[in-house]
VOBA-1610 file (N, C-alpha, C; in pm, whole numbers, padded with zeros to 5 digits, always signed):
BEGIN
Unk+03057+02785-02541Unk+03019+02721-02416Unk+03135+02634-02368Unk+03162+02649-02240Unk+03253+02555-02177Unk+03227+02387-02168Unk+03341+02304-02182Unk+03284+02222-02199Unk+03312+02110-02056Unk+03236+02041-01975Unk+03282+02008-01848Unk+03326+01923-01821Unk+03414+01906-01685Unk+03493+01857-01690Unk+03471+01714-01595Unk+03512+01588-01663Unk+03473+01475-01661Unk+03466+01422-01509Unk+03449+01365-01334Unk+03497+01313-01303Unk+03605+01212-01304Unk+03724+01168-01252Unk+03792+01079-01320Unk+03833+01006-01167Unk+03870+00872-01162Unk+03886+00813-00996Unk+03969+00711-01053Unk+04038+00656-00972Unk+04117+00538-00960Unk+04076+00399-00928Unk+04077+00331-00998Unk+04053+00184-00999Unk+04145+00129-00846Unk+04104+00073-00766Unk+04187+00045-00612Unk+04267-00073-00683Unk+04274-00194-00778Unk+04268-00285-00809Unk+04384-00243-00893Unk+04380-00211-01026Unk+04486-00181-01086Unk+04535-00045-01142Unk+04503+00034-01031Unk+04599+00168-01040Unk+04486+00289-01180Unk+04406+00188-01259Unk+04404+00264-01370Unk+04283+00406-01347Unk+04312+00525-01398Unk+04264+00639-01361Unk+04127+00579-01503Unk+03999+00613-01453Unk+03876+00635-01541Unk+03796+00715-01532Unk+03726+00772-01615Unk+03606+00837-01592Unk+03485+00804-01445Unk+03416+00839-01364Unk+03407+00790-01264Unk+03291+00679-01313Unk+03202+00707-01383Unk+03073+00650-01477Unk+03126+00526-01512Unk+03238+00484-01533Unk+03308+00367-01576Unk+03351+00295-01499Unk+03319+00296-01356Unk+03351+00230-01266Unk+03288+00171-01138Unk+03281+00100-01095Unk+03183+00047-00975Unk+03214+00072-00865Unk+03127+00154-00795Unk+03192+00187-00642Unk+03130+00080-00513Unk+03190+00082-00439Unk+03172+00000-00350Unk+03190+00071-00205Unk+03119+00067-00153Unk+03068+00198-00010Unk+03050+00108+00124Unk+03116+00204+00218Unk+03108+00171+00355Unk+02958+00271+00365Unk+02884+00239+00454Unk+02807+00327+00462Unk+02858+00396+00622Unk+02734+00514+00688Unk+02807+00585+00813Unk+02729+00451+00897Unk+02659+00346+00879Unk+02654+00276+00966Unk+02730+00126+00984Unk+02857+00145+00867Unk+02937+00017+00878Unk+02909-00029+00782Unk+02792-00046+00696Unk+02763-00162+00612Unk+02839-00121+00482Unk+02928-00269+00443Unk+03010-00232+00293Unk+02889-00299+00171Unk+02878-00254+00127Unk+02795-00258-00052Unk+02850-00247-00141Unk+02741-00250-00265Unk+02795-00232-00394Unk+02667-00132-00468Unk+02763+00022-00483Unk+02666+00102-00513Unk+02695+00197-00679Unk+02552+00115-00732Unk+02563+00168-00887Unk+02507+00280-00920Unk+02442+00365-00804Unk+02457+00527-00858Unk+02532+00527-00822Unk+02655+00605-00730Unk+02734+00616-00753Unk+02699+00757-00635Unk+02594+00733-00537Unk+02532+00895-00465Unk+02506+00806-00345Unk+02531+00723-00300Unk+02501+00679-00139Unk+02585+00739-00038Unk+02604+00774+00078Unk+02648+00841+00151Unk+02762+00762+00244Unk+02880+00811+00248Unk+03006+00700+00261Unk+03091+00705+00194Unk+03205+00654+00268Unk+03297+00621+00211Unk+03315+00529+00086Unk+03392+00565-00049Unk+03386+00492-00131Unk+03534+00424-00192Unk+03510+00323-00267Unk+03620+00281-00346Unk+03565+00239-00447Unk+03661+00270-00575Unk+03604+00238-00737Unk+03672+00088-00783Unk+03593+00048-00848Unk+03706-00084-00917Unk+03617-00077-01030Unk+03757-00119-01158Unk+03681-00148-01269Unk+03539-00244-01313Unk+03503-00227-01413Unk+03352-00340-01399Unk+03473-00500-01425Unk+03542-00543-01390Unk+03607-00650-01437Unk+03626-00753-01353Unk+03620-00891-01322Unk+03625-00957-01229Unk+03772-00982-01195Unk+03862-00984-01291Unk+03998-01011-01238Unk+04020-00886-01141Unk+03982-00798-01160Unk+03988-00691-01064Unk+03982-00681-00940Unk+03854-00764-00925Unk+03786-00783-00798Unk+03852-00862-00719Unk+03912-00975-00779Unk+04020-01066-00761Unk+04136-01002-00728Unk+04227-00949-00785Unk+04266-00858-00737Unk+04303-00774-00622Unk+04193-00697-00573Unk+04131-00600-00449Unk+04091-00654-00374Unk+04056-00813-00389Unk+04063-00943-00253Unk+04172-00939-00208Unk+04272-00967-00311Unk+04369-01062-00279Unk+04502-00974-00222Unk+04493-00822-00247Unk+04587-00736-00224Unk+04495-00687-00109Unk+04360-00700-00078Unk+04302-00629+00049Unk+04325-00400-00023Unk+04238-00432-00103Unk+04286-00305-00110Unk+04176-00178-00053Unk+04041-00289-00080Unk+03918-00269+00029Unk+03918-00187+00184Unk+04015-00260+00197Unk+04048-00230+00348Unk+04153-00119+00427Unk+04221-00108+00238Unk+04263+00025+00262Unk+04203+00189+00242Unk+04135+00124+00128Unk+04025+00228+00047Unk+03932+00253+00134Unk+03878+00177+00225Unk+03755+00162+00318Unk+03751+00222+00482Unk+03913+00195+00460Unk+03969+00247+00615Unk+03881+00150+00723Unk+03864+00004+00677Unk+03781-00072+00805Unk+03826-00227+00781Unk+03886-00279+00851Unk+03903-00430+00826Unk+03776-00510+00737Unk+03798-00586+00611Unk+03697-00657+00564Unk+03719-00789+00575Unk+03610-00840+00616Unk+03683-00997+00683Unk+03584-01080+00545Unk+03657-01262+00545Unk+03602-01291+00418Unk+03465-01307+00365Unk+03415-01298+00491Unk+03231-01316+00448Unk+03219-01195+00365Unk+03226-01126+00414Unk+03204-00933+00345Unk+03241-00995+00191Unk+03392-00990+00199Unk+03423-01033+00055Unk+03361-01125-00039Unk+03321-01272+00013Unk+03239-01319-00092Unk+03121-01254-00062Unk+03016-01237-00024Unk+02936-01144-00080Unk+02916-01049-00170Unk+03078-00959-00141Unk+03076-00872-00269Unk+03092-00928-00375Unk+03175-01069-00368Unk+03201-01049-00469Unk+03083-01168-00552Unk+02993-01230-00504Unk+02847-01277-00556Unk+02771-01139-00602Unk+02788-01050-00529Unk+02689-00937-00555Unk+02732-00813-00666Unk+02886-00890-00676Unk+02934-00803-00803Unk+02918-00862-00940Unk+02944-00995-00961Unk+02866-01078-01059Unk+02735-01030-01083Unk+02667-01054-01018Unk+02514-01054-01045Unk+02551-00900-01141Unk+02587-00789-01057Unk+02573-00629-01120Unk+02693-00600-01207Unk+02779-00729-01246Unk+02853-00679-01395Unk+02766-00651-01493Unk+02701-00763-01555Unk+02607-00787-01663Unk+02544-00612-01707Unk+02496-00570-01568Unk+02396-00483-01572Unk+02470-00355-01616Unk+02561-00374-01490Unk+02666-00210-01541Unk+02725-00193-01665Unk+02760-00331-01706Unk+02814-00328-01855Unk+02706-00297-01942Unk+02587-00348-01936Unk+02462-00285-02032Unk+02468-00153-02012Unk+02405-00112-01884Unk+02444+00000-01878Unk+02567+00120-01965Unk+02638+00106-01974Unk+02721+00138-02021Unk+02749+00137-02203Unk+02678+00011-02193Unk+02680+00064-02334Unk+02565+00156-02426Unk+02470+00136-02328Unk+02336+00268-02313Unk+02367+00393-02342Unk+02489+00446-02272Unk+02517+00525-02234Unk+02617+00534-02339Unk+02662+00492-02419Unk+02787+00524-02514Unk+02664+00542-02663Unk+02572+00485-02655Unk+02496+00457-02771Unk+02417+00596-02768Unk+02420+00626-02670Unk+02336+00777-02669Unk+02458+00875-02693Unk+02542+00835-02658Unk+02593+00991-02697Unk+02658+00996-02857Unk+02622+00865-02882Unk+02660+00880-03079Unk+02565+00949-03109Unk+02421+00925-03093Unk+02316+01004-03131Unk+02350+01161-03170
//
């Protein structure tokens, strides 16, 4: 049996290539609105950043959002995301390790 082949995406923040599952996307939607989307299936434009806050820091501070996004993000947008990315580290990182614990099984 073939065995398949992984998604893999780029961190906007620090260049680093990951599995896509390993990363937090963050979506324009088709009606403008930027989010933070942990399936990873909302409809839009996306950009990945690691689950890491220096990251996020980062993709503020280089505006990389705005390249990835193709839409000016002005700073309200940004702190929001980045309150609303706190809150969903914790989770994605559980997540994640859910997901590593099952596949030792």
């Amino acid at each position: 049996m073939k065995t398949r082949k992984i998604p893999q995406r780029k961190c906007v923040a620090c260049q680093e290539m990951m599995p896509k599952k390993e990363l937090i996307r963050i979506v324009r939607s088709p009606e403008g609105d930027i989010q933070i989307d942990l399936t990873g299936k909302r409809s839009g434009r996306g950009a990945y950043l690691c689950g890491k806050t220096s990251c996020f820091k980062l993709a503020k501070k280089s505006k990389a959002f705005e390249r990835a996004l193709k839409v000016p993000v002005s700073s309200d947008i940004y702190d929001r995301l980045e309150a609303d990315f706190i809150k969903v580290e914790d989770e994605f990182h559980a997540n994640k390790e859910l997901e590593t614990n099952d596949d030792d099984e």
